[in-house]
N, C-alpha and C positions, 0 to 999 in steps of 0.2 A: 500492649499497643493495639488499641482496635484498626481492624484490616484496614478498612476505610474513611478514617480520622482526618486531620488535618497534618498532622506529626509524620505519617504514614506519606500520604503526598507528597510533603516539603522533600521526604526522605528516599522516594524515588526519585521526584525531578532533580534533587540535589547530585545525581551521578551522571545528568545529562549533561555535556558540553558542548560548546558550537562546533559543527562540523568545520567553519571556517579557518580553525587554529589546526585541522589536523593537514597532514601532506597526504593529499590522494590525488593520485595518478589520474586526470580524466578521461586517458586516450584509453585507462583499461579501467573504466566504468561504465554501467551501467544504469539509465534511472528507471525505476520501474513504477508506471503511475498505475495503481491499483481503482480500478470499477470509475477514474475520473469522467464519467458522462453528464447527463441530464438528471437522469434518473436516480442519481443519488445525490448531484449537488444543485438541481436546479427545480425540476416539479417529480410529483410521482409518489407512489407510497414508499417508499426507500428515501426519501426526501428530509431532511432535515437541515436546519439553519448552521447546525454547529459543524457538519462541512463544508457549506456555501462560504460560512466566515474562513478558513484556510485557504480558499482557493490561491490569495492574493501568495502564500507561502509553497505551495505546491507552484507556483507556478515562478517564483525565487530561486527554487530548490534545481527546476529547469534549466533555470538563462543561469544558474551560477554554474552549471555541468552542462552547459548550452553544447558543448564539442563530445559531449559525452554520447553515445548511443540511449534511446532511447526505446523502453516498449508500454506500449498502451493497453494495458488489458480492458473489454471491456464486456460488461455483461449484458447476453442477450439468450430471453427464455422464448421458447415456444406456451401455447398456450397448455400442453400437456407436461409443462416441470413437473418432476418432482419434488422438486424444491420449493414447489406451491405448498408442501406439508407441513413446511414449517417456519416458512417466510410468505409473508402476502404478496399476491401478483406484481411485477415490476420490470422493467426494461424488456415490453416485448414488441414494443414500437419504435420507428427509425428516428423518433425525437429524442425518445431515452434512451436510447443506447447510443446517440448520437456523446464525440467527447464535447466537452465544456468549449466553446467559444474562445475561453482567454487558454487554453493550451491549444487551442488550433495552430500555431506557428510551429510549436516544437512536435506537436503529429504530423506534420507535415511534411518535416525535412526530410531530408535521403537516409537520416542515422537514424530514424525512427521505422518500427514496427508494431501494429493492430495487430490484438492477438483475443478471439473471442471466447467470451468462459459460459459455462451452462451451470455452475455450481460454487461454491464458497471459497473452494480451494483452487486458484487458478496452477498449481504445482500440478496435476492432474491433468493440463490440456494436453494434448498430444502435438499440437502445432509448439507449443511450449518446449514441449522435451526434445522435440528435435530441434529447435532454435538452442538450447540451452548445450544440446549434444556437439552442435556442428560449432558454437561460440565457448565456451567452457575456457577451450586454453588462453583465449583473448581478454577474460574477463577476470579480472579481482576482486572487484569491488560493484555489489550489488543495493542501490538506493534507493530503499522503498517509502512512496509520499501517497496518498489519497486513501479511501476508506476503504469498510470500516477497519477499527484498527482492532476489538477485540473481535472480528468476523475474518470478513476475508485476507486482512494485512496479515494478523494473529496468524491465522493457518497457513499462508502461503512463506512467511517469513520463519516460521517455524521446521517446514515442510525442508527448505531450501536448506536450513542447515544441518538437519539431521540430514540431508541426504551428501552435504561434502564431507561430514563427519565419517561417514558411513563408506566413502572413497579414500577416505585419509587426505582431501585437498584443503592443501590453505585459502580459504576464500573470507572476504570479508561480508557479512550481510547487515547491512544498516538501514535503520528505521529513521527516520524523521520526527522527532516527537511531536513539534508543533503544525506537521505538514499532513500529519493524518488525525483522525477523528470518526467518531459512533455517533451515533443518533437517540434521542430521548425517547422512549413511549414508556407505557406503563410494565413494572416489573423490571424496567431496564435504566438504569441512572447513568446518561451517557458520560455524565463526568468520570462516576465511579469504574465502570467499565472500561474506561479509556485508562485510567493509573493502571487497575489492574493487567491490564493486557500487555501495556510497555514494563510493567514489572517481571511479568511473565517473561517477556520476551529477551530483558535484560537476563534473570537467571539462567536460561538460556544459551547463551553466547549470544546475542543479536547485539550490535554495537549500537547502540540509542542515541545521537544527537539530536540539533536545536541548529537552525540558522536563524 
């Protein structure tokens, strides 16, 4: 089977199911909207169509965990990143780093929390760990939707559960399949990227739905 086939596809998305058939608790959920700003779904060099087209599911994934707690991570570099070494300049202005317009309602609310990341791995903030430290026993179920999925989703959803593995806690980390997405340039095929990454994250433990 080549990696990246068609057979191969069918064969991952075929182990996704809709979130909506499963029973989860929303009072102990969490949704976590990964880098949802401007800056990667509206202009910007991080900017691409094939997250602009989710938005309408990321923001599904919200009002259907509407009572859920929410956190907004979002990316904001100074002009000395070093993450300029190996991603091009991106959300260092209050437009792009500003979030997306159609979740403004659910940032907004009292269950929601902004939480600012300077690098790929938002598992790493320290505003994070202590939100995660002082919420932990509240929380089971963690619902990650926005980009990208083989970047910064990839390694924060990765991050999150090797580190309850690693405590011995039963927590649930779930991905959104159709609620995140990567971007196209050259040497990066965002379709191909995207299977692999939720393939990744399936072998894993990461629980992979579809709404």
């Amino acid at each position: 089977m080549k990696l990246f086939s068609n057979k191969f596809e069918d064969f991952v998305l075929d182990m996704v199911t809709d979130i909506r058939s499963e029973a989860i608790n929303p009072r102990r959920t969490v949704v976590v909207n990964m880098d949802t700003v401007n800056g990667f779904f509206k202009k910007g060099a991080m900017y691409s169509p094939r997250l602009e087209e989710i938005i309408p599911k990321i923001a599904q994934v919200n009002e259907y965990f509407v009572h859920s707690g929410k956190i907004f991570f979002v990316d904001k570099h100074s002009e000395n990143s070093t993450e300029f070494n190996t991603y091009p300049p991106h959300c260092m202005d209050e437009e792009e780093c500003s979030i997306i317009e159609e979740l403004k309602f659910f940032s907004e609310r009292s269950n929601a929390v902004t939480i600012e990341k300077n690098s790929t791995n938002a598992f790493f903030v320290s505003d994070f760990m202590l939100w995660l430290r002082e919420n932990m026993a509240a929380v089971d179920n963690f619902v990650i939707v926005g980009g990208t999925t083989d970047i910064c989703v990839l390694q924060f959803a990765l991050s999150l559960k090797a580190y309850f593995d690693q405590l011995n806690r039963e927590k649930d980390v779930i991905v959104i399949e159709n609620a995140v997405q990567t971007f196209d340039s050259e040497g990066h095929d965002g379709a191909k990227m995207h299977i692999f990454a939720i393939y990744n994250m399936i072998l894993n433990g990461v629980n992979v739905y579809s709404i």
